[in-house]
LUMDRENTI-676292 format. One record per residue (C-alpha): residue in one letter; x, y, z. Coordinates in Angstrom, 2 decimals. Each point is the difference from the previous one (the first is absolute). Layout:
   resn         u         v         w
      a         X         Y         Z
...
***
This chain:
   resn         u         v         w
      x    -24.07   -109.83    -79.55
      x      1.41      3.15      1.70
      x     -2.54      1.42      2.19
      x     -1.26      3.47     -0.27
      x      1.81      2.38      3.37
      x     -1.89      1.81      1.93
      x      0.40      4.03     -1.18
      x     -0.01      2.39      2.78
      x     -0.63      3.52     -1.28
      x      0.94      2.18      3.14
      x     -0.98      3.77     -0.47
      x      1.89      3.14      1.08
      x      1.03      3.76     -0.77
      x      3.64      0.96     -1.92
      x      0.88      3.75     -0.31
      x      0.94      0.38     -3.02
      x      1.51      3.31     -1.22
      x     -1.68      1.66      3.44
      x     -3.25     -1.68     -0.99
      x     -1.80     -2.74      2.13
      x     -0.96     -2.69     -2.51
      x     -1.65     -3.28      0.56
      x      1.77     -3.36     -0.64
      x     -0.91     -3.34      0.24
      x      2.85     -2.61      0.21
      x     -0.69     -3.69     -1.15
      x      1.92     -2.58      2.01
      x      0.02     -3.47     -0.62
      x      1.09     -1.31      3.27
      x      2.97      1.99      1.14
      x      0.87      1.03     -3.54
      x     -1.47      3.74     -1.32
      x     -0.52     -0.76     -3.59
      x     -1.42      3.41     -0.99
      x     -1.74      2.94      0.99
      x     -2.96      2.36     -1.23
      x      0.52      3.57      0.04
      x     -3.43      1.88      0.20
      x      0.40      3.31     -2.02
      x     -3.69      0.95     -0.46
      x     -3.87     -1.22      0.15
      x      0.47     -2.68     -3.04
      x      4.06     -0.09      0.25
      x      1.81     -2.96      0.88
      x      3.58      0.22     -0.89
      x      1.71     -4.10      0.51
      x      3.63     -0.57      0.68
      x      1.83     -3.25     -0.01
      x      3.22      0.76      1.59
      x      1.13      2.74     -1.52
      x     -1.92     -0.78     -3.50
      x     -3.24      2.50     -0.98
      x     -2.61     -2.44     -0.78
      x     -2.36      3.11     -0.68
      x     -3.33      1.19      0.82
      x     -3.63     -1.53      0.86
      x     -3.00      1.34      0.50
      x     -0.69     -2.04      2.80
      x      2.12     -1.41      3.16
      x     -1.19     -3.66     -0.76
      x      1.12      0.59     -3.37
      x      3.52      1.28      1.12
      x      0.41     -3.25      2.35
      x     -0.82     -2.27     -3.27
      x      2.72      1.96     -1.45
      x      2.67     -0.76      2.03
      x     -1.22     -3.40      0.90
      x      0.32     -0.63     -3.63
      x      3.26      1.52     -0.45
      x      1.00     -1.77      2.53
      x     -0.62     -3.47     -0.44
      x      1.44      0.86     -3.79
      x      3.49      0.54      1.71
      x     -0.19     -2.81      2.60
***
């Protein structure tokens, strides 16, 4: 059975276009598997590498997203 790794979400600020935004980058061990762009109140944006997963309302709901994604490519 492969065991479920540990997802680190570590939290930090990107200018972007001379605007401070706030991302949160999951890791899985070493490895940054995507990040959440925060563009507003209810906006998550989630990126898997370079791939637009697209918006949530919520940051838990952004993680799921990628988490998803991600296991669907690994």
């Amino acid at each position: 059975s492969k065991k479920n790794k540990d997802i680190e979400v570590v939290e930090t600020t990107k200018a972007i276009h001379g605007k401070d935004y706030t991302v949160n980058e999951l890791f899985i061990g070493k490895k940054r598997i995507g990040e959440i762009l925060t563009t507003g109140p209810k906006e998550f944006q989630s990126f898997l590498g370079d791939e637009d997963l697209g918006s949530s309302r919520s940051l838990e709901a952004a993680i799921e997203m990628i988490i998803r994604q991600w296991n669907l490519h690994e």
